[in-house]
ZADO-1210 file (C-alpha; in nm, 4 decimals, padded with zeros to 6 digits):
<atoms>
<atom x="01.0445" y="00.4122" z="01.7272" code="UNK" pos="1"/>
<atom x="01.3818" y="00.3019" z="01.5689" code="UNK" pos="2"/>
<atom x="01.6325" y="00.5513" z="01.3998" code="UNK" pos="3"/>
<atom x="01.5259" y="00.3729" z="01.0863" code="UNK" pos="4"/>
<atom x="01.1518" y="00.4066" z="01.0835" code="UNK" pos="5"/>
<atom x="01.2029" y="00.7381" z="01.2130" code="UNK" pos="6"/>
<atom x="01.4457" y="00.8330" z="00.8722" code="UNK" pos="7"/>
<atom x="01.1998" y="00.6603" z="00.6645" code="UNK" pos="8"/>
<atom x="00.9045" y="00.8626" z="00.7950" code="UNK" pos="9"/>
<atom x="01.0772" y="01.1857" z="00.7526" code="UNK" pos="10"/>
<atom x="01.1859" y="01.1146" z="00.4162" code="UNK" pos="11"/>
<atom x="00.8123" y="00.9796" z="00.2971" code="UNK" pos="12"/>
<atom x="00.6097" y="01.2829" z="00.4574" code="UNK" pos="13"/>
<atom x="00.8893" y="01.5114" z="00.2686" code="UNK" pos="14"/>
<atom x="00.7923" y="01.3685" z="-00.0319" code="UNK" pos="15"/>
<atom x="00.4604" y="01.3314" z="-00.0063" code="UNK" pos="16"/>
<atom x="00.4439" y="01.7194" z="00.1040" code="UNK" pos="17"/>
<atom x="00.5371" y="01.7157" z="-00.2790" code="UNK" pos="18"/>
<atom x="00.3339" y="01.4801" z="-00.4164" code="UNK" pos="19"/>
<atom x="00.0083" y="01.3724" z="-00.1846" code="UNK" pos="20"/>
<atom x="-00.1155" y="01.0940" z="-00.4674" code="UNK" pos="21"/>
<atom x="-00.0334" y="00.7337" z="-00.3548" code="UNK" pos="22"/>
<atom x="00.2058" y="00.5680" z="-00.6027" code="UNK" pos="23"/>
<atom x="00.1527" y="00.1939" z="-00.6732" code="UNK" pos="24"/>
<atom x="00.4729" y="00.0800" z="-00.8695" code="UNK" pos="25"/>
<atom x="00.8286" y="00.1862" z="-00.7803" code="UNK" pos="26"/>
<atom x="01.0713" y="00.2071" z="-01.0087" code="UNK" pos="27"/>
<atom x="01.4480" y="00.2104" z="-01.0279" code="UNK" pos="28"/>
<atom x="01.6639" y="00.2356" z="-01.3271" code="UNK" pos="29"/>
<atom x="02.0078" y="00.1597" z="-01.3752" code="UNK" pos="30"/>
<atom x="02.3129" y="00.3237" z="-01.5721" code="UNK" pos="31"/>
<atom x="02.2296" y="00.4605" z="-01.9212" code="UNK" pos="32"/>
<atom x="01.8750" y="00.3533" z="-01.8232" code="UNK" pos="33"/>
<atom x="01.7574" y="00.6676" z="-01.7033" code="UNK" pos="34"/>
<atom x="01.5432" y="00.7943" z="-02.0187" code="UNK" pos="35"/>
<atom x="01.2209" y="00.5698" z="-01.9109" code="UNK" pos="36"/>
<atom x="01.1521" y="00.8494" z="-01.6760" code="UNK" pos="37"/>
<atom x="01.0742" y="01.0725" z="-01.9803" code="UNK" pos="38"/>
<atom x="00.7466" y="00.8419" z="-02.0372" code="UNK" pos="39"/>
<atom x="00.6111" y="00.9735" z="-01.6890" code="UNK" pos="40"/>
<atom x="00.3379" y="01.2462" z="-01.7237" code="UNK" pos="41"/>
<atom x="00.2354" y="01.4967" z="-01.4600" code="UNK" pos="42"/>
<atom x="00.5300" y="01.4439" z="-01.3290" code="UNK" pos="43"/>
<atom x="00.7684" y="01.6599" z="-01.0510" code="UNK" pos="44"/>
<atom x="01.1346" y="01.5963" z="-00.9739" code="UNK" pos="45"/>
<atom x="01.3110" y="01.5880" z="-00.6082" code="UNK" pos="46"/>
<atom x="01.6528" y="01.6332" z="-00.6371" code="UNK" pos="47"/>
<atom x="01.8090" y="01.3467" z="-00.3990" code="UNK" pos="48"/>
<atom x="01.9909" y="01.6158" z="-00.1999" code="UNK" pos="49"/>
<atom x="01.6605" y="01.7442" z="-00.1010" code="UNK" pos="50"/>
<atom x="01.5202" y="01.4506" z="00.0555" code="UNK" pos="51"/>
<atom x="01.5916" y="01.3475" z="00.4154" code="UNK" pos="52"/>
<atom x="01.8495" y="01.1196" z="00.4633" code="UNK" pos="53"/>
<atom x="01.8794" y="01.0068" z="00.1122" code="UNK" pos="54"/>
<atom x="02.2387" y="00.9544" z="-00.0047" code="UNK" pos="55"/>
<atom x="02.3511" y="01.1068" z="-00.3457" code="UNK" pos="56"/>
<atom x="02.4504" y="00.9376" z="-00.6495" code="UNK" pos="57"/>
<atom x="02.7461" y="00.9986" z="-00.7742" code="UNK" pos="58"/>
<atom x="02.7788" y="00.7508" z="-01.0837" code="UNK" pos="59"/>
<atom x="02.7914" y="00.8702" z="-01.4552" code="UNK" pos="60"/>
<atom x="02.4109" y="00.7354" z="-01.6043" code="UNK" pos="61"/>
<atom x="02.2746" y="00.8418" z="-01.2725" code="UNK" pos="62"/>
<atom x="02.0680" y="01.1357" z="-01.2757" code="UNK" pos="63"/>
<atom x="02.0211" y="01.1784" z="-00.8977" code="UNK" pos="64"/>
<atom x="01.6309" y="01.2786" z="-00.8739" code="UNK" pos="65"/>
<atom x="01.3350" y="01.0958" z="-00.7581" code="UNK" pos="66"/>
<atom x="01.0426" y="01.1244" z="-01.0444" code="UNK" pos="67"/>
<atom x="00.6800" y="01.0841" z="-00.9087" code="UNK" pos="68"/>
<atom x="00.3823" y="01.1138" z="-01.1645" code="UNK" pos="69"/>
<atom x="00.1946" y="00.9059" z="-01.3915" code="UNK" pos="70"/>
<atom x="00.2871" y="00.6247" z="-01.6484" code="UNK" pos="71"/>
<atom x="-00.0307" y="00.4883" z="-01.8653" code="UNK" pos="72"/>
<atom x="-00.2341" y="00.6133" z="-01.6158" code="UNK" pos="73"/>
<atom x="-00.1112" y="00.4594" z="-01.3250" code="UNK" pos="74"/>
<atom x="00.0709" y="00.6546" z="-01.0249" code="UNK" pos="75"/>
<atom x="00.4289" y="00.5889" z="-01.0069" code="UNK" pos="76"/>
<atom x="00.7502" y="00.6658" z="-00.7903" code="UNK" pos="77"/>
<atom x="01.1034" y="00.6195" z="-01.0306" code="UNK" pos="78"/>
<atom x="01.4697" y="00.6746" z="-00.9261" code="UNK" pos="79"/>
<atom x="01.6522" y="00.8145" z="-01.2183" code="UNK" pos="80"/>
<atom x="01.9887" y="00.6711" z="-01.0603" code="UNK" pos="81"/>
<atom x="02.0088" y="00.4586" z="-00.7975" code="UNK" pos="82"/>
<atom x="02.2631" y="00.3933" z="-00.4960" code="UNK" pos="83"/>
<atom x="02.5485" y="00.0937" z="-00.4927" code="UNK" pos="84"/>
<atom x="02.7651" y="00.0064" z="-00.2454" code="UNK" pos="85"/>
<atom x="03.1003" y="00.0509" z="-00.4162" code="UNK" pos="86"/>
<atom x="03.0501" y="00.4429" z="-00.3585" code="UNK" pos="87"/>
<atom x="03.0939" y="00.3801" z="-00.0018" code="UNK" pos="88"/>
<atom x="02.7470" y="00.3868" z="00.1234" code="UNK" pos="89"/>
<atom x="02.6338" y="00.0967" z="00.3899" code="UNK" pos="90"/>
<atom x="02.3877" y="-00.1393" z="00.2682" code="UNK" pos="91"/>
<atom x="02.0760" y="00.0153" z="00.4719" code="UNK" pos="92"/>
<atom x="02.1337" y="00.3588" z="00.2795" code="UNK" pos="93"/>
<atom x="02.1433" y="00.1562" z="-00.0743" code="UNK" pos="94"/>
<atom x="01.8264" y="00.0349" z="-00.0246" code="UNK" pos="95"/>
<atom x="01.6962" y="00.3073" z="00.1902" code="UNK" pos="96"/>
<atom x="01.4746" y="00.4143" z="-00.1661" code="UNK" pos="97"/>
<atom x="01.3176" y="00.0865" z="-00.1481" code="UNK" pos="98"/>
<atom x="01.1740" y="00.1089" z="00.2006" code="UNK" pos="99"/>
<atom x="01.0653" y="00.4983" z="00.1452" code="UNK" pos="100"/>
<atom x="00.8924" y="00.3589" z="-00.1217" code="UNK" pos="101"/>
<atom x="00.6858" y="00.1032" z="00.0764" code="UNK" pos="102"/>
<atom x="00.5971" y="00.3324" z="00.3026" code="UNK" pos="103"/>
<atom x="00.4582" y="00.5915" z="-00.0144" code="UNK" pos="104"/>
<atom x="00.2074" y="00.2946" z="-00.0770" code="UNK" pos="105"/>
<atom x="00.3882" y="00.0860" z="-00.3650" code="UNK" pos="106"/>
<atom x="00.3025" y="-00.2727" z="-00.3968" code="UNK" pos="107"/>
<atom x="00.5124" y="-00.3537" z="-00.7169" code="UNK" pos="108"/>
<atom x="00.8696" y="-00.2820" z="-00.7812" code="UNK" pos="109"/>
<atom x="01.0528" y="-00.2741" z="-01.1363" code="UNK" pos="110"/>
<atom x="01.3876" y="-00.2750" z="-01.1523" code="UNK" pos="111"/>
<atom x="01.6463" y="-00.2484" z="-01.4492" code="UNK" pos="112"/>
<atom x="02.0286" y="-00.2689" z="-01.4368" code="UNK" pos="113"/>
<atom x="02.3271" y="-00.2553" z="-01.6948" code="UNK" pos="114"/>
<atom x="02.5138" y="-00.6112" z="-01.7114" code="UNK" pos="115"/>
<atom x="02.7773" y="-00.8491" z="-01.8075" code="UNK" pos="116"/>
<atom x="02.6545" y="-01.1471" z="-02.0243" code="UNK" pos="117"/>
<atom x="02.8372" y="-01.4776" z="-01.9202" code="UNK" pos="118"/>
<atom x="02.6010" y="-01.6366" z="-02.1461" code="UNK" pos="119"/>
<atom x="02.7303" y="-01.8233" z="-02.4714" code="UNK" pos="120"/>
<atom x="02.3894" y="-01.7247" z="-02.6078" code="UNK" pos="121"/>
<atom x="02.3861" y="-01.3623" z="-02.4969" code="UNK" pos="122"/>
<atom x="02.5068" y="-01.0631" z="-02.7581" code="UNK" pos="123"/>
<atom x="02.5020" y="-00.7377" z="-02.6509" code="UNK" pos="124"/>
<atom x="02.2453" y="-00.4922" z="-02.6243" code="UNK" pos="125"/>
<atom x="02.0545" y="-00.8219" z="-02.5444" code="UNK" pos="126"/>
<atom x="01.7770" y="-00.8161" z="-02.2745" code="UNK" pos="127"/>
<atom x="01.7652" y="-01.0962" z="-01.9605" code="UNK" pos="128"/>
<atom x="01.4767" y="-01.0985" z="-01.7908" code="UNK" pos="129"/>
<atom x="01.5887" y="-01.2102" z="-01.3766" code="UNK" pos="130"/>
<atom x="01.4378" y="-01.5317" z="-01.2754" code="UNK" pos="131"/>
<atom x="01.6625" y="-01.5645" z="-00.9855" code="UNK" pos="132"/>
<atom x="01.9656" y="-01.4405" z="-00.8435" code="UNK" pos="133"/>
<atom x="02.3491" y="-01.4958" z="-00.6402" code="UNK" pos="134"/>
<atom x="02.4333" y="-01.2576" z="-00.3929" code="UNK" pos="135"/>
<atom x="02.7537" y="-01.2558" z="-00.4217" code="UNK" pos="136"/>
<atom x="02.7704" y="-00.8978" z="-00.2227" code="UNK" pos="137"/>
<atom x="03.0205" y="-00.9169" z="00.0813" code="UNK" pos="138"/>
<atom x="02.7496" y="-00.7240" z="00.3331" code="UNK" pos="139"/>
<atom x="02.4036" y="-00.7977" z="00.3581" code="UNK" pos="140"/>
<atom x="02.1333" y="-00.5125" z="00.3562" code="UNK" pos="141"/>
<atom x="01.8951" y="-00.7112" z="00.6349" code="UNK" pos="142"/>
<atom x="02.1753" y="-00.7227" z="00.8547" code="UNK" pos="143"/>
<atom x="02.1484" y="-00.6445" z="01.2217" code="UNK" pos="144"/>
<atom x="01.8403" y="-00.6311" z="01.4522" code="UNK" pos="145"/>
<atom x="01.5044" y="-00.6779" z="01.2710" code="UNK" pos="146"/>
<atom x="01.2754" y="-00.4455" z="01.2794" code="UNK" pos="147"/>
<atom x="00.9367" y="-00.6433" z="01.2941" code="UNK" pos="148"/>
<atom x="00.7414" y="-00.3171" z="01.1382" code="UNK" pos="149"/>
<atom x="00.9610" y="-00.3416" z="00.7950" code="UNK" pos="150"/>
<atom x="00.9590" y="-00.7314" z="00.7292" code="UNK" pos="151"/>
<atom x="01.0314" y="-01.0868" z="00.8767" code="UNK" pos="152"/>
<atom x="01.3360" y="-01.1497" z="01.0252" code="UNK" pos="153"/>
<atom x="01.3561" y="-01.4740" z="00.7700" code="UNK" pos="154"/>
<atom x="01.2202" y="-01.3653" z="00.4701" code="UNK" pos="155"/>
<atom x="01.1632" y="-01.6904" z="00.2057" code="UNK" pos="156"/>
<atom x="01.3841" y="-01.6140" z="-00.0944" code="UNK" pos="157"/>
<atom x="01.2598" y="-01.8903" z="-00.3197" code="UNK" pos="158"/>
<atom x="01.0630" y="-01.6538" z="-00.5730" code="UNK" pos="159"/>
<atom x="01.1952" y="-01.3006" z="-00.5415" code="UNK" pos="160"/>
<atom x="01.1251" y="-01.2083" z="-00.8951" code="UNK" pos="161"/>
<atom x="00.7368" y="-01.2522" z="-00.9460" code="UNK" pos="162"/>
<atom x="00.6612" y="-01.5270" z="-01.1913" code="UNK" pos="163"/>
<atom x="00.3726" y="-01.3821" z="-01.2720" code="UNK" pos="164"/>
<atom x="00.5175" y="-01.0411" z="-01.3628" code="UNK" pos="165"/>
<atom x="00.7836" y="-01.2686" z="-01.5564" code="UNK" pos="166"/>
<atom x="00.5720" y="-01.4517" z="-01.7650" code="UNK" pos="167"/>
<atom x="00.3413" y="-01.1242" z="-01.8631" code="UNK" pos="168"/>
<atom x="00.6895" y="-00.9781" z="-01.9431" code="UNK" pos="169"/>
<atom x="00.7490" y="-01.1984" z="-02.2277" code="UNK" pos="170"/>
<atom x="00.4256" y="-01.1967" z="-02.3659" code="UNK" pos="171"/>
<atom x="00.4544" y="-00.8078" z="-02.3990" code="UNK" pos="172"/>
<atom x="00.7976" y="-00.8815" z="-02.5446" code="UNK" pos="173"/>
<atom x="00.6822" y="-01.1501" z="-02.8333" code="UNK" pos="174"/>
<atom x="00.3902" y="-00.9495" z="-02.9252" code="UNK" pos="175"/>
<atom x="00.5820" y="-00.6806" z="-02.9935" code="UNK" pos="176"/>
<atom x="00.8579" y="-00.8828" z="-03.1432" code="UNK" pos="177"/>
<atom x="01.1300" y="-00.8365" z="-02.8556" code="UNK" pos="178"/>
<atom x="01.3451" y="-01.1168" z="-02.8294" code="UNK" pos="179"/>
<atom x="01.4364" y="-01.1369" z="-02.4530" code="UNK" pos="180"/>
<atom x="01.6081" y="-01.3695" z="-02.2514" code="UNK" pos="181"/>
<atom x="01.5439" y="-01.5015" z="-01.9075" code="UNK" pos="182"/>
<atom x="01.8772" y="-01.5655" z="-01.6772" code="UNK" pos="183"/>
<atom x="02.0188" y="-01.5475" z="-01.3311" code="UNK" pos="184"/>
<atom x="02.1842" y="-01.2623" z="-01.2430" code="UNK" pos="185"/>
<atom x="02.5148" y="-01.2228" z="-01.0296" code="UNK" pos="186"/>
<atom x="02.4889" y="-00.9320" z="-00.7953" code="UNK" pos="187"/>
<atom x="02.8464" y="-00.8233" z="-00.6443" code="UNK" pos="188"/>
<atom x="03.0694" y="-00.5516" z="-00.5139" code="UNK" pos="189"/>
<atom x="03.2923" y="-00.3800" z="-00.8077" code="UNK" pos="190"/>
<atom x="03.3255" y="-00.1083" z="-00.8739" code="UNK" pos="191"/>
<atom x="03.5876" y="-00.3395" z="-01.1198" code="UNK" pos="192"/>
<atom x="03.4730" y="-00.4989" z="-01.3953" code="UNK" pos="193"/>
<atom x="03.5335" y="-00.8527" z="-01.3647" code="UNK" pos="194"/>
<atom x="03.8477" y="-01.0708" z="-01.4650" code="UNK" pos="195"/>
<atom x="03.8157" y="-01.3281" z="-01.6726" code="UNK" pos="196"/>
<atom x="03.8693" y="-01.5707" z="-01.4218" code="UNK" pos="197"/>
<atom x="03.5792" y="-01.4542" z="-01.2258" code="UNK" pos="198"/>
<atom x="03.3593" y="-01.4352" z="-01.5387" code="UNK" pos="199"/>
<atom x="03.3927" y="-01.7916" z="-01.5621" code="UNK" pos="200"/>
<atom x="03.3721" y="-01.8802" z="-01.2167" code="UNK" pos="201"/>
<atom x="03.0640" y="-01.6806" z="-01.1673" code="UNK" pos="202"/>
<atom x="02.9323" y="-01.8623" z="-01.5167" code="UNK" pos="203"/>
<atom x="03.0222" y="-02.1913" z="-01.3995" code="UNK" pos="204"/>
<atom x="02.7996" y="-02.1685" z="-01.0363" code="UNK" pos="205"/>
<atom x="02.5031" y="-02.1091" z="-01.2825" code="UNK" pos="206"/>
<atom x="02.5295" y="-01.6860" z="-01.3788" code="UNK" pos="207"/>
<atom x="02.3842" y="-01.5630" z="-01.7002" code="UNK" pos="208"/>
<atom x="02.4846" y="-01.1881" z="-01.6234" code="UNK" pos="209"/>
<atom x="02.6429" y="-00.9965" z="-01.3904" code="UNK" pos="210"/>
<atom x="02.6543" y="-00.6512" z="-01.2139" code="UNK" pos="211"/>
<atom x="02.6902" y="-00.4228" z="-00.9055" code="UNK" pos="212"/>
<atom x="02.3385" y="-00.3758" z="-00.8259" code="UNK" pos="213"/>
<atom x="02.0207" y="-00.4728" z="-00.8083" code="UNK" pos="214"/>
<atom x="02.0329" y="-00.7858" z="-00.5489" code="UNK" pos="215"/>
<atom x="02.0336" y="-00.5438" z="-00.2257" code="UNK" pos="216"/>
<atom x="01.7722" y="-00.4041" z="-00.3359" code="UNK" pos="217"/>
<atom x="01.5249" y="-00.6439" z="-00.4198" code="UNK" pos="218"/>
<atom x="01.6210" y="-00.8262" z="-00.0659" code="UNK" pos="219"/>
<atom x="01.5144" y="-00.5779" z="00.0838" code="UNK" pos="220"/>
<atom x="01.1894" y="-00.5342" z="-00.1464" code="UNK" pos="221"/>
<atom x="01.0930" y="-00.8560" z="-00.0618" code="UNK" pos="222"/>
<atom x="01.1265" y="-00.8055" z="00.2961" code="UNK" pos="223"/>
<atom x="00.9078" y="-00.5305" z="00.2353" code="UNK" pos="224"/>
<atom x="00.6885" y="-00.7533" z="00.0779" code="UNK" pos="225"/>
<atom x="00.6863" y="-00.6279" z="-00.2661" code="UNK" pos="226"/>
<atom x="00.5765" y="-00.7686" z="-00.5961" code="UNK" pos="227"/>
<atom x="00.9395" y="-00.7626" z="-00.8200" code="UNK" pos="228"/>
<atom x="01.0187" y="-00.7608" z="-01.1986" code="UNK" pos="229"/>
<atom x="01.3677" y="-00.6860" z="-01.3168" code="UNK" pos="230"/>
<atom x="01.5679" y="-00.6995" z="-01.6293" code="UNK" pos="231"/>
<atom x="01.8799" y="-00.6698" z="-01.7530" code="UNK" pos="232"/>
<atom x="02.0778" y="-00.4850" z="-02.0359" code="UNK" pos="233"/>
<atom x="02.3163" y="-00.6953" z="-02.1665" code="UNK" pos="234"/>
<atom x="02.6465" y="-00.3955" z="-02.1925" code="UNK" pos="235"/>
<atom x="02.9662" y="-00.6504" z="-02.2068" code="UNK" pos="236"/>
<atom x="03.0360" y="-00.9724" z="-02.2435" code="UNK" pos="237"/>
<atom x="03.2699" y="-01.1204" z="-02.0438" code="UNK" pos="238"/>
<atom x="03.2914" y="-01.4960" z="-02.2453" code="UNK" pos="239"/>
<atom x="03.5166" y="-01.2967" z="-02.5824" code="UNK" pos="240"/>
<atom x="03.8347" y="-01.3972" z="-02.5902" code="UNK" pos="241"/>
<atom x="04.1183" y="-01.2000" z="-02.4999" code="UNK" pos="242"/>
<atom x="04.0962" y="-00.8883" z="-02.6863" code="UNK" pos="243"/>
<atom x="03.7652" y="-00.7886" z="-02.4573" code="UNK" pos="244"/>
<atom x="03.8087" y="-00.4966" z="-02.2877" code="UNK" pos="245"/>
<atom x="03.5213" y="-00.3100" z="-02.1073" code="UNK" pos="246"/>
<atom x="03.4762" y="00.0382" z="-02.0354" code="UNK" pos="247"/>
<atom x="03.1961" y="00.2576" z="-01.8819" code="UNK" pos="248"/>
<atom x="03.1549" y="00.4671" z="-02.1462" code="UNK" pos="249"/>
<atom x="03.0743" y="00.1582" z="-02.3839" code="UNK" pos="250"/>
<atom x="02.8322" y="-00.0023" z="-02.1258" code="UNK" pos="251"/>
<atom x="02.6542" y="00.2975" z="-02.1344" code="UNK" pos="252"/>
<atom x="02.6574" y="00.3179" z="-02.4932" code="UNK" pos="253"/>
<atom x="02.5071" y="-00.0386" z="-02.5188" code="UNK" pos="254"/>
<atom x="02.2528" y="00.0704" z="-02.2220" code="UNK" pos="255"/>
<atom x="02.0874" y="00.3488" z="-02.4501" code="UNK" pos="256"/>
<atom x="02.0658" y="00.2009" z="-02.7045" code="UNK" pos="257"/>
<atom x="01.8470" y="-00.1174" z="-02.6052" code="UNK" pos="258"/>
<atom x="01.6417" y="00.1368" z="-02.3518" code="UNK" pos="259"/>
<atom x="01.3883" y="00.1711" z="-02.6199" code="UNK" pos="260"/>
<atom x="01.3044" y="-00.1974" z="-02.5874" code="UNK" pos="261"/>
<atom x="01.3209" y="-00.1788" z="-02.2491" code="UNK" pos="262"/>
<atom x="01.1195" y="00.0832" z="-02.1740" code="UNK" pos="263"/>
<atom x="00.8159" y="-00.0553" z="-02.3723" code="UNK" pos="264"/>
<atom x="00.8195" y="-00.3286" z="-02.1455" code="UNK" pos="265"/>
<atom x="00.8021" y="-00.1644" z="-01.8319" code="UNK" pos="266"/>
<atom x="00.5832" y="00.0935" z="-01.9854" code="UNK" pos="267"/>
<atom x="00.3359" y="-00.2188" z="-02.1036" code="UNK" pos="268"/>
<atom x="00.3918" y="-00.4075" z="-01.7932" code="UNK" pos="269"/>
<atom x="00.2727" y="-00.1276" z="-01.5414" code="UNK" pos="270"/>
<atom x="-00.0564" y="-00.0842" z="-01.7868" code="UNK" pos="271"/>
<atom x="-00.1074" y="-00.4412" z="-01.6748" code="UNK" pos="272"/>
<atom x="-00.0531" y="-00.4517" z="-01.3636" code="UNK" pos="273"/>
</atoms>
């Protein structure tokens, strides 16, 4: 057995020594984005720290703890916080949740992020459904020798984010009169916010949003051969003219306050499911 499947083992039968029920949708929120996990019932908490061979997160708007219980009934796994690569972890130990998760038993992963609007259309506080994405990441999280138990060694990228999952997203969204947006998101290093330059180049190769997560993640999801739905919170915009300056603190502010849209998605979306 590989190092890798061996890690993942020991950090699944650590977790499920905590919680033996077999979760069916994994969850991962992004910054300012953490509150969701307050809609879980019956839940526990496992600090990061705790489980084997998970990194910790060290980003403000990242709690740190992995949240198992139940949402509308249905058995769930969520990351309040999530892993990039900017902090100086390798690609394999971002997404190192993801593949834990698999091997819990989840079929269907939800993601949400904080990001950038490059849209003309976008305002913020806005939310962007993903249809598709650029990886514009400068490491790869399926590099290196395949490991044929995990995934294919080619995995087809031409529908990562479920269409199906989409298209039940936005009827949850106009019957509960949500305007939402659907987009391509722009997945790359930071952890600086963009220049204007880059805003526009990165809006000109067909980006709607952009941010420092998310993309590893669901590569590796679909390797797993997951079901994936993700969404963005519009924080910034990156298209105002020169006064725009970003800060954390604001993105976050932006974050919280469109989570209560947000979470009535997901929250409807896993009912479905």
């Amino acid at each position: 057995m590989s190092d890798l499947l061996q890690q993942i083992a020991a950090a699944a039968d650590h977790i499920k020594k905590e919680w033996p029920e077999t979760p069916q949708v994994g969850i991962i929120l992004g910054s300012g984005l953490g509150n969701l996990a307050g809609d879980i019932t019956d839940s526990i908490e496992i600090p990061y720290e705790e489980i084997p061979y998970f990194p910790s997160s060290s980003v403000e708007g990242h709690r740190g703890k992995l949240i198992l219980g139940k949402m509308n009934g249905r058995p769930v796994v969520a990351m309040a916080g999530r892993f990039h690569y900017y902090e100086g972890h390798s690609m394999q130990q971002v997404t190192f949740p993801v593949r834990v998760m698999k091997a819990l038993g989840v079929r269907t992963l939800l993601l949400s992020n904080a990001a950038g609007g490059m849209n003309a259309q976008f305002k913020v506080g806005d939310l962007m459904i993903i249809r598709d994405h650029i990886n514009l990441q400068p490491e790869h999280p399926l590099r290196g020798t395949n490991i044929a138990e995990l995934g294919p060694r080619f995995p087809d990228m031409s529908e990562p984010y479920s269409k199906v999952l989409i298209a039940k997203a936005k009827e949850i969204a106009g019957a509960n009169n949500i305007p939402v947006h659907t987009g391509v998101y722009v997945g790359v290093q930071g952890p600086t916010f963009e220049t204007r330059a880059e805003y526009k180049f990165m809006h000109v190769i067909g980006g709607d949003a952009v941010g420092m997560s998310t993309v590893p993640e669901v590569i590796v999801g679909v390797h797993s051969g997951l079901q994936i739905f993700a969404m963005s919170v519009i924080t910034d915009l990156g298209i105002r003219e020169e006064e725009n300056v970003i800060t954390h603190e604001e993105v976050l502010e932006a974050a919280n306050a469109a989570e209560p849209k947000l979470t009535l998605i997901f929250r409807e979306l896993i009912s479905a499911l």
